[in-house]
Structures are given as structure tokens and as C-alpha cells.
N, C-alpha and C positions, 0 to 999 in steps of 0.2 A: 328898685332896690330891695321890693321885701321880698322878693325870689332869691336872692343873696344870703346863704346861712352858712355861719363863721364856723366852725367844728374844730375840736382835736381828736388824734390817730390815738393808735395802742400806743408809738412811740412820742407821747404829746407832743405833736406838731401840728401846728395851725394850719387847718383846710378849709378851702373854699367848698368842696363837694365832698359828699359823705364817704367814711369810710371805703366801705364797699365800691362805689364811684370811681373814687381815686384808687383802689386797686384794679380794679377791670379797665381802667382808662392807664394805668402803668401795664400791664397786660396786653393792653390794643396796642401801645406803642413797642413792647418786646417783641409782639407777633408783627406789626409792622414792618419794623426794622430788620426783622429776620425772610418777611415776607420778599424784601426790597430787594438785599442781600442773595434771595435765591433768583429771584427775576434777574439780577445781574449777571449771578453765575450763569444763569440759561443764555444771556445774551450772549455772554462772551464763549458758549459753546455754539450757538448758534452761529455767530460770526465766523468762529473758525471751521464750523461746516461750509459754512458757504466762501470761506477762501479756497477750502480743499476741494468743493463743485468746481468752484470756477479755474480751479489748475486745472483739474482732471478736465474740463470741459475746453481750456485751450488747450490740451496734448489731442484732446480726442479732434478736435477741428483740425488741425495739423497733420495728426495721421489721416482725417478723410480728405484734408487738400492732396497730400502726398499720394493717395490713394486714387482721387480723381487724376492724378498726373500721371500715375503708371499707368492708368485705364487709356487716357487717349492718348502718351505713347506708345503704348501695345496697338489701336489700331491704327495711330498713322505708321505703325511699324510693316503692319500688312499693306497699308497703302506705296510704301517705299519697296517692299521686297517686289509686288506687283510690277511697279514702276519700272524695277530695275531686271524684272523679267522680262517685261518687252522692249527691254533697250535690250539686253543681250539677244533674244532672239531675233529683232531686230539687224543687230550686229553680226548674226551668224547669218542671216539671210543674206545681206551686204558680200560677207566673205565668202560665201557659195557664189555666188552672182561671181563672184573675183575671178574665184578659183574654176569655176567653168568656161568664163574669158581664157584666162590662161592656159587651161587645156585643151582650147580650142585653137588657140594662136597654136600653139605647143603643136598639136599635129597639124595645121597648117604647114608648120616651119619643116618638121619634118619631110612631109609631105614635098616641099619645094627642094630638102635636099637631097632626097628622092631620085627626084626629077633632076638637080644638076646633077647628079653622080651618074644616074644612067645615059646624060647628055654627054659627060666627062668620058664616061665609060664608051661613047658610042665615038666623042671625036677621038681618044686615044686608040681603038678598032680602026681608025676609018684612015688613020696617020700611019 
């Protein structure tokens, strides 16, 4: 307790710590509180940085999903044009294949009526 010295201010008021003491210790708490005060404001910009990251960072994931998506249907797109080339060529092979049948039948047929009209031809001569 003899470390305890009673004092009065310029404004006589009773202090525990000198003068001087109790101004630089009212001083530590103005810069304190001002200190605090700005630490806060920085948080709450901080924070709203890192909301604005994180929007911008789910638009940006979304357009690179979107982006993966038109990637691999642009190439299953070529794998389908492909696909449907060799079905048509396919298809057209088919149809040649038809249409050489039938132009084969086709003079065949002819061919036979040919033959019955110069048979026609020969019993209506011969009658």
C-alpha cells in the first residue's frame, strides 16, 4: 500500500496516479478506442470484400461449368455428325445396292418382253 499515492489534478480531483499518468492513460484509452473502432471499420470492409470474392467466384465457377459443357458438347457434336455420316453413307450404299437390283430386274423384264413380242410377232406371221 505504500506504492499507493493519493494526488489532486489542475481540476482538483482526486487521483490514484499522477497527473501526467492519468493523462497519457486517458490518451491510451482515446487511441484505444479509436484504434478498435478502425480495426472494425477494416473488418467490415474486409468482410464485404470477401462477399464480393465469393459472388464473383460462384459466377466465375458457373460460367467455367457452362464452359466445360459447351466444350464436350461441341465434341460429342462431332462424334454425332460422324456418326450420322456413316449412317447416311451407309444408307446410300443400301440404296445403290436397291437401285442396281432394280435396274437389273428392269432390263431383265424388258428383255423377256422383247422376247414375247418377237414370239407374238412371229405366231401372228406364221397365222
Amino acid at each position: 500500500m505504500d506504492d499507493i499515492k493519493v494526488s489532486f489534478d489542475s481540476d482538483y480531483k482526486v487521483r490514484i496516479l499522477d497527473e501526467t499518468r492519468s493523462k497519457r492513460a486517458s490518451e491510451l484509452e482515446t487511441e484505444s478506442t479509436t484504434f478498435v473502432e478502425k480495426i472494425t471499420l477494416f473488418s467490415d470492409k474486409v468482410n464485404s470484400l470477401v462477399e464480393v470474392l465469393e459472388s464473383h467466384a460462384t459466377r466465375i465457377d458457373s460460367k467455367k461449368l457452362r464452359a466445360i459443357g459447351l466444350r464436350m458438347a461441341a465434341e460429342n457434336e462431332t462424334d454425332n455428325r460422324m456418326r450420322k455420316q456413316k449412317s447416311l453413307e451407309a444408307t446410300i450404299k443400301e440404296k445403290r445396292g436397291e437401285l442396281d437390283r432394280y435396274v437389273s430386274q428392269f432390263q431383265s423384264l424388258q428383255r423377256i418382253e422383247s422376247e414375247q413380242n418377237a414370239q407374238i410377232e412371229k405366231l401372228s406371221n406364221s397365222a
